[in-house]
C-alpha positions as CSV (number, residue, x, y, z in Angstrom):
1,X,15.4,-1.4,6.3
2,X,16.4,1.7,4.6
3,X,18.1,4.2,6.5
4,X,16.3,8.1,6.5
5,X,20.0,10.0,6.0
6,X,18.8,12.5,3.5
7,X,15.6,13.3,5.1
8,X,17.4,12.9,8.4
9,X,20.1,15.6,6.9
10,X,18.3,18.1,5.7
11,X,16.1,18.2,8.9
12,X,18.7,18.5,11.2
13,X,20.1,21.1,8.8
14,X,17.1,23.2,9.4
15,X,16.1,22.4,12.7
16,X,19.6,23.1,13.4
17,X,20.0,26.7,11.5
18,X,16.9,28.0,13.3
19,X,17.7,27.2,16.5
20,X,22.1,28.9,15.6
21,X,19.7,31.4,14.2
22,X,18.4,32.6,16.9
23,X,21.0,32.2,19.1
24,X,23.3,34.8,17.1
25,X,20.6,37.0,16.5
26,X,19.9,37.8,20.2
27,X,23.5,37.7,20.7
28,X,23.5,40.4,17.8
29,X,20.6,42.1,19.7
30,X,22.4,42.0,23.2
31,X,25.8,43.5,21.3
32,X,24.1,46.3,19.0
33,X,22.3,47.4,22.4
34,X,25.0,47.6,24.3
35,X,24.3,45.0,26.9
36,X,27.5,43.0,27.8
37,X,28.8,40.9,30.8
38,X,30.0,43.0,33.9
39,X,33.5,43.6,34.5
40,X,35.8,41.6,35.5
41,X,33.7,38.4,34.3
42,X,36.4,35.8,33.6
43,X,34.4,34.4,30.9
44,X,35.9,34.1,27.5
45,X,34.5,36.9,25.3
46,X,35.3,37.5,21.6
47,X,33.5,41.2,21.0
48,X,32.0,41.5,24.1
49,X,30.0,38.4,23.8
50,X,30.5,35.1,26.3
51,X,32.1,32.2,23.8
52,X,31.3,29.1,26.5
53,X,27.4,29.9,27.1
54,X,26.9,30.3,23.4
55,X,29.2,27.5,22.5
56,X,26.7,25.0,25.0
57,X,23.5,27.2,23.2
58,X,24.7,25.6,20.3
59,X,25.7,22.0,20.8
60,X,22.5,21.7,22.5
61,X,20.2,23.1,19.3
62,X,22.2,20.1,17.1
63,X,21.6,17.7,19.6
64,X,18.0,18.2,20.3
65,X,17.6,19.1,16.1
66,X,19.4,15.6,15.7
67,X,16.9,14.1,17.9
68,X,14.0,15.5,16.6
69,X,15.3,14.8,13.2
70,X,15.7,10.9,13.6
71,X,12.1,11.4,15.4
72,X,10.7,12.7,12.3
73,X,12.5,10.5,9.8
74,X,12.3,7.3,11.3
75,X,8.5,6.4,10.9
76,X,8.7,7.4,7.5
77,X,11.7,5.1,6.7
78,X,9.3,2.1,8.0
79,X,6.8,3.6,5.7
80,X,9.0,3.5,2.9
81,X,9.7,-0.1,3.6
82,X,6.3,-1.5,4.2
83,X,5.6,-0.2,0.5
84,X,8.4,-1.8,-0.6
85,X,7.5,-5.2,0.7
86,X,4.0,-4.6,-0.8
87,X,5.2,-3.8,-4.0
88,X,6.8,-7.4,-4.2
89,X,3.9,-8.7,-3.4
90,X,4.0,-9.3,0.6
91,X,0.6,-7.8,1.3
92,X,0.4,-9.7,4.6
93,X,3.2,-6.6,5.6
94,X,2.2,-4.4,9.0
95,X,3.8,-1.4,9.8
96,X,1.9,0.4,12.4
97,X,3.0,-2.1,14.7
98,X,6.6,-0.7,13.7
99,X,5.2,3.2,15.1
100,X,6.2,2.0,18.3
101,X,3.0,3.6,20.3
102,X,3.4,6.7,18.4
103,X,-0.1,8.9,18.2
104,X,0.8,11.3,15.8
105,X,-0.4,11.6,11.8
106,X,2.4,9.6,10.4
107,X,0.7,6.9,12.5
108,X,-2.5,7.8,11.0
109,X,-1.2,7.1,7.4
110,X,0.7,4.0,8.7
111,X,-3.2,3.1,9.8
112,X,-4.5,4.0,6.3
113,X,-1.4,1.6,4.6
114,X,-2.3,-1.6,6.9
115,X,-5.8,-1.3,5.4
116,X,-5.3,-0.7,2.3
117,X,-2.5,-3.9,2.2
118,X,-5.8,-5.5,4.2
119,X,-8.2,-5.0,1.5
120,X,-5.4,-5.9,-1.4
121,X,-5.2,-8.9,0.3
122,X,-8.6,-9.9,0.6
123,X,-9.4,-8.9,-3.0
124,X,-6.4,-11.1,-4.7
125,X,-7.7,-13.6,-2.6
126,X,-11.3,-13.7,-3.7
127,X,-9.7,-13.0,-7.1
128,X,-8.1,-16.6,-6.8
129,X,-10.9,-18.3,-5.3
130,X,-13.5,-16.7,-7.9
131,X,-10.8,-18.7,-10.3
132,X,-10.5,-21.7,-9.0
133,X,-14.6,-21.4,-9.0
134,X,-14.9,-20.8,-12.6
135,X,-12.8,-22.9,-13.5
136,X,-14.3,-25.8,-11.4
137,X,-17.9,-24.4,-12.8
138,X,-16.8,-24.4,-16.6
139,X,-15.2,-28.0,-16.6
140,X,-18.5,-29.6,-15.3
141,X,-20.0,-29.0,-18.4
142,X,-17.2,-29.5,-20.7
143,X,-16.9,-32.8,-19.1
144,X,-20.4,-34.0,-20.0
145,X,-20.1,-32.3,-23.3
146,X,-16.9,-34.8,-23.7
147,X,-18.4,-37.8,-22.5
148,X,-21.2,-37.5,-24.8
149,X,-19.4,-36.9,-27.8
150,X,-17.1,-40.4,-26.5
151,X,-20.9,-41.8,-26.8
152,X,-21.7,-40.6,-30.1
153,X,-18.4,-41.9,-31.5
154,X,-18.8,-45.3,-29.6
155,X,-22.1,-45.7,-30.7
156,X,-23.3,-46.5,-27.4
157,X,-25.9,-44.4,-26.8
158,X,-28.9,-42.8,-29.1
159,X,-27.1,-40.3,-31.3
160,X,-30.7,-38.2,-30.8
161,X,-30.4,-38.1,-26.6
162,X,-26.7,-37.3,-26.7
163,X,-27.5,-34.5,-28.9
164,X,-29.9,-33.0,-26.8
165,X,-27.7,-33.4,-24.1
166,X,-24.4,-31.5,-25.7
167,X,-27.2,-28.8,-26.6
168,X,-28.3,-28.7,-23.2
169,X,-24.9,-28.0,-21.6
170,X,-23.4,-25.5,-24.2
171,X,-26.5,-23.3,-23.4
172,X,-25.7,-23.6,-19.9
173,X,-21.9,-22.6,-20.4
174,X,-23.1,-19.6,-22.8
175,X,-25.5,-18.2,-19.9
176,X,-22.9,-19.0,-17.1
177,X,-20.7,-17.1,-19.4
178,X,-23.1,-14.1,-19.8
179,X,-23.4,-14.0,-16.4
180,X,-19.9,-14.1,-15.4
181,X,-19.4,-11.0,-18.0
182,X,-22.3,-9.4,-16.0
183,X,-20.6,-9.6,-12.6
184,X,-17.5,-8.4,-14.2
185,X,-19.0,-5.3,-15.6
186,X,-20.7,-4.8,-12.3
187,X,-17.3,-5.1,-10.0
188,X,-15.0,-2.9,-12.2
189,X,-17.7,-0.5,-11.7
190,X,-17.7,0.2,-15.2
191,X,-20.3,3.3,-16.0
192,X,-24.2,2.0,-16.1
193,X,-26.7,3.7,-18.5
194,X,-29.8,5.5,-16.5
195,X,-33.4,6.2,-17.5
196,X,-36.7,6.5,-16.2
197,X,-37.8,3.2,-15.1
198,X,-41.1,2.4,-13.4
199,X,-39.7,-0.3,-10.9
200,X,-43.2,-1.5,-10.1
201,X,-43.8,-2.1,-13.4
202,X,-40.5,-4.4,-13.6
203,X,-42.0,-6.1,-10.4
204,X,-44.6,-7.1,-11.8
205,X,-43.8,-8.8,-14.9
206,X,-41.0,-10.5,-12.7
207,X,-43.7,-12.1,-10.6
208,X,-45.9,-12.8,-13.3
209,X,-43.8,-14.7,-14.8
210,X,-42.6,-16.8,-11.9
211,X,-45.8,-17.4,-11.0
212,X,-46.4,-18.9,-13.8
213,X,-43.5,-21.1,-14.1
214,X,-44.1,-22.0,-10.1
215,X,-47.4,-23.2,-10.4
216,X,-46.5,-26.0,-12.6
217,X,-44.6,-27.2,-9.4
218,X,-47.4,-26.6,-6.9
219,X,-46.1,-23.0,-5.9
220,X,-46.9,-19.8,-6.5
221,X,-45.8,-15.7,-6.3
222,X,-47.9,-13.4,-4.8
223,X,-46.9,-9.6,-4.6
224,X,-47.7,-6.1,-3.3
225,X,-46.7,-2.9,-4.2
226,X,-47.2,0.6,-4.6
227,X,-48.9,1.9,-7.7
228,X,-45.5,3.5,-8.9
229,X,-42.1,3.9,-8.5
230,X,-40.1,5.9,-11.3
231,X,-35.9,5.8,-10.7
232,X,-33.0,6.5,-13.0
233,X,-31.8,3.2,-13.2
234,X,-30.3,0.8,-15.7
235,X,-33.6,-1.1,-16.3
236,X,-31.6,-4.5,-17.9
237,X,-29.6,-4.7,-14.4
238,X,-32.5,-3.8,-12.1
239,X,-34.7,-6.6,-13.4
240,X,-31.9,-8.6,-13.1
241,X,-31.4,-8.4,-9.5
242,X,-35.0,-8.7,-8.7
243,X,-35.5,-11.6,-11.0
244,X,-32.5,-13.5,-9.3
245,X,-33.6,-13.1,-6.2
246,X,-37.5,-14.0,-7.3
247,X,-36.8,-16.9,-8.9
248,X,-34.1,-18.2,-6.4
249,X,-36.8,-17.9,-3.7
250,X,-39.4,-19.9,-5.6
251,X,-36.9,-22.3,-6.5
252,X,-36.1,-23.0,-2.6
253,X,-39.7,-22.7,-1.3
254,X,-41.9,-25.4,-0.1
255,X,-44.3,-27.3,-1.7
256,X,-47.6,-25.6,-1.5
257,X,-46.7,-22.2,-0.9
258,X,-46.3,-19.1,-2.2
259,X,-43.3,-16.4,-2.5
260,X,-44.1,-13.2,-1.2
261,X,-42.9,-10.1,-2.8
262,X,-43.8,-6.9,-0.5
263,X,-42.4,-3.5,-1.7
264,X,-43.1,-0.1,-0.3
265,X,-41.8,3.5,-0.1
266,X,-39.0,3.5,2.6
267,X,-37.2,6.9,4.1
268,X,-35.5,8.9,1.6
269,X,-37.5,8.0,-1.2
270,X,-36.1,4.5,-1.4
271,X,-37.8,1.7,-2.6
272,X,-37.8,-1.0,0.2
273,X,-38.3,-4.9,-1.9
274,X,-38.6,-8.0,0.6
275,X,-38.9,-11.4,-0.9
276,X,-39.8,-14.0,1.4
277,X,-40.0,-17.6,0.7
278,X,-40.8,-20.9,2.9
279,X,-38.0,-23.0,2.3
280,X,-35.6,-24.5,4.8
281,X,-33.8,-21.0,5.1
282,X,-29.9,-20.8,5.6
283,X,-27.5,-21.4,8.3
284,X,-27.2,-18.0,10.5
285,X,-23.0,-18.0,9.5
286,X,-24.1,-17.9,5.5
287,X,-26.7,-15.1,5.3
288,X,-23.8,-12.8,4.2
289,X,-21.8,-15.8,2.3
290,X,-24.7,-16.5,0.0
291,X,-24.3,-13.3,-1.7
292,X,-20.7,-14.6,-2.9
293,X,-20.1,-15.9,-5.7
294,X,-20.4,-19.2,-7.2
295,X,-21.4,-20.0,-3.0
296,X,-24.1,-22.7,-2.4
297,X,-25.9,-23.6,0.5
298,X,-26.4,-27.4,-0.9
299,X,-22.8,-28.4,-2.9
300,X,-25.8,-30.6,-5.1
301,X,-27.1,-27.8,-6.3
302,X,-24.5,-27.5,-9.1
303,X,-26.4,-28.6,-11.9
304,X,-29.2,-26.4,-11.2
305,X,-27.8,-22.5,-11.9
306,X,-24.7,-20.8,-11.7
307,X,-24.2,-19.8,-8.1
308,X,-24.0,-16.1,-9.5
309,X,-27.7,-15.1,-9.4
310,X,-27.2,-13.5,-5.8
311,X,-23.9,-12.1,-6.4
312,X,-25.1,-10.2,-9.2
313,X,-28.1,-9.0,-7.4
314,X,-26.1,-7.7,-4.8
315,X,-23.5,-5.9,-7.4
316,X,-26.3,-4.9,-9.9
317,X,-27.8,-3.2,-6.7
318,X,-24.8,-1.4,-5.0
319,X,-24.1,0.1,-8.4
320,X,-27.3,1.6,-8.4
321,X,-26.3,2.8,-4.2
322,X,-29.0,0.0,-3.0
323,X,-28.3,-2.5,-0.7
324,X,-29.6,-6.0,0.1
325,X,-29.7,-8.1,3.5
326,X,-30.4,-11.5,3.9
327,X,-32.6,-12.3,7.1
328,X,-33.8,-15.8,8.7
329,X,-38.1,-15.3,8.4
330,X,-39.9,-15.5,11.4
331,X,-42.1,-18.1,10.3
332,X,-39.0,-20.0,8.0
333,X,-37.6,-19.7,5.1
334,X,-35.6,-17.0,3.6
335,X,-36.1,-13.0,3.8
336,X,-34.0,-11.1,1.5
337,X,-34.8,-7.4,1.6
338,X,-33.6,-4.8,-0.9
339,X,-33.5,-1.2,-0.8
340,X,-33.1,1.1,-4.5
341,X,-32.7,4.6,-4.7
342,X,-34.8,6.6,-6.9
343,X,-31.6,8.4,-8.9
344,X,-27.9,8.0,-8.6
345,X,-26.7,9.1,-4.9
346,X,-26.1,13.0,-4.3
347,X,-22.5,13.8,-4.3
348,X,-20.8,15.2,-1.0
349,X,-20.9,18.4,-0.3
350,X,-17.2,19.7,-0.2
């Protein structure tokens, strides 16, 4: 660990010349007054003045400056070091343990450090596990795209099907792809282009289109709203979110029922959105996990979407300074409820 000597230096060098400072100065004060020692004192004197007490006066200000100095100096050399080990890439480095019980605002900042190394950490590793995802996501295709271009060349199988099949998986890889970009853009919080979109309107056509495609499997969307609900927002990422979340719930629903979508004005001029489904719900420990991405509550699912739909809900959302919640229903199923501000948030008053 580094040692604080030039820090340690030049504080002790003023702590020091203050405290001398003053101690000549009043001596000066006591001598141009005309106070002195009485008669006969056997203490030294040079001018009048008592060498010994002064002498002590002094030795005592460069200890207790020398003291105060390594006080000061030390924390931040632990600082310094922490950083260091960060730098090279030990993020798992603490240093407000090194503080010793200090409570002071050098602690504070040793605080601030630890979570900021904290939050480093967790983002490189969801950085590595979001690429060992893709990575596992991208080679299931490419895999069946292989194998059936081994079939064509064998002969094996009917050149027609195997086609249809390579067809089948590029389009999957270019939307997985277009939806990876998407969640990209979202997460480096790139700028997003606002404009007056009526929300309900995108609502609508959302459900009526599911409800559509759901009723070919015995389901159905069914939806309430307010007549209007007009917000600067990027309309293309808006939709988005509410159509992953839509058609995620009709996908999980049961048999027979119907996906309700239930929005209404909610304090502050929000827009409050809860999609409720009837489907066999989620485990209590995943209603936060599911909004991950490339997370899925059945690993089977993985030839049916990209495991990104609720991750980029939940980033297309926070952009806009929404939120969503995933709750267990009361009667089943799934309850995800979204919240959307009418325009972007109002900045902080200084």
């Amino acid at each position: 660990m580094p040692r604080p000597t030039r820090l340690f230096r030049k504080l002790l060098l003023v702590l020091s010349s203050c405290m001398i400072s003053s101690i000549a100065l009043t001596a000066l004060y006591l001598w141009l007054i005309g106070v002195t020692p009485p008669p006969g004192d056997p203490v030294f004197k040079v001018g009048g003045m008592p060498v010994v007490p002064i002498f002590i006066a002094v030795l005592a200000s460069l200890v207790f400056g020398a003291f105060l100095a390594w006080y000061l100096s030390r924390p931040l050399a632990h600082l310094r070091w922490g950083l260091q080990r960060m730098a090279e890439g030990q993020l798992g480095t603490r240093v407000e343990p090194l503080m010793n019980g200090r409570r002071d605002e050098i602690t504070d900042l040793a605080h601030d450090i630890d979570g900021m190394a904290a939050q480093l950490q967790a983002m490189i590793a969801a950085r590595d596990r979001l690429l060992h995802d893709i990575s596992h996501e991208l080679r299931s295709p490419l895999s069946r795209i292989q194998a059936a271009i081994g079939l064509l060349r064998q002969g094996s199988a009917p050149a027609e099907g195997m086609v249809d099949r390579v067809e089948r998986e590029t389009e999957r890889l270019d939307a997985l792809i277009d939806e990876m970009l998407t969640l990209h853009r979202l997460t480096a919080a790139a700028p997003i282009a606002r404009s007056a979109v009526d929300v309900v309107e995108i609502l609508h056509d959302i459900a009526a289109d599911a409800d559509f495609e759901a009723r070919a499997r015995n389901r159905a969307v069914r939806i309430e709203t307010p007549e209007r609900f007009v917000a600067q927002v990027d309309g293309d990422l808006v939709y988005r979110a509410f159509e992953n979340v839509i058609r995620n719930a009709v996908k999980h629903t049961a048999e027979g029922s119907a996906v309700d979508v239930r929005a209404r004005l909610a304090e502050g001029g929000q827009l409050e959105v809860v999609v409720s489904d009837r489907g066999p719900g989620v485990p209590p420990q995943m209603l936060e996990a599911i909004f991950e991405p490339f997370v899925r509550i059945d690993p089977r699912d993985t030839g049916r979407g990209s495991g990104l739909g609720l991750a980029i809900a939940r980033s297309a959302l926070q952009a806009h300074g929404g939120t969503i919640q995933a709750l267990l229903g009361d009667e089943g199923g799934l309850q995800v409820r979204m919240r959307l501000q009418p325009g972007p948030p109002a900045a902080p008053v200084p």
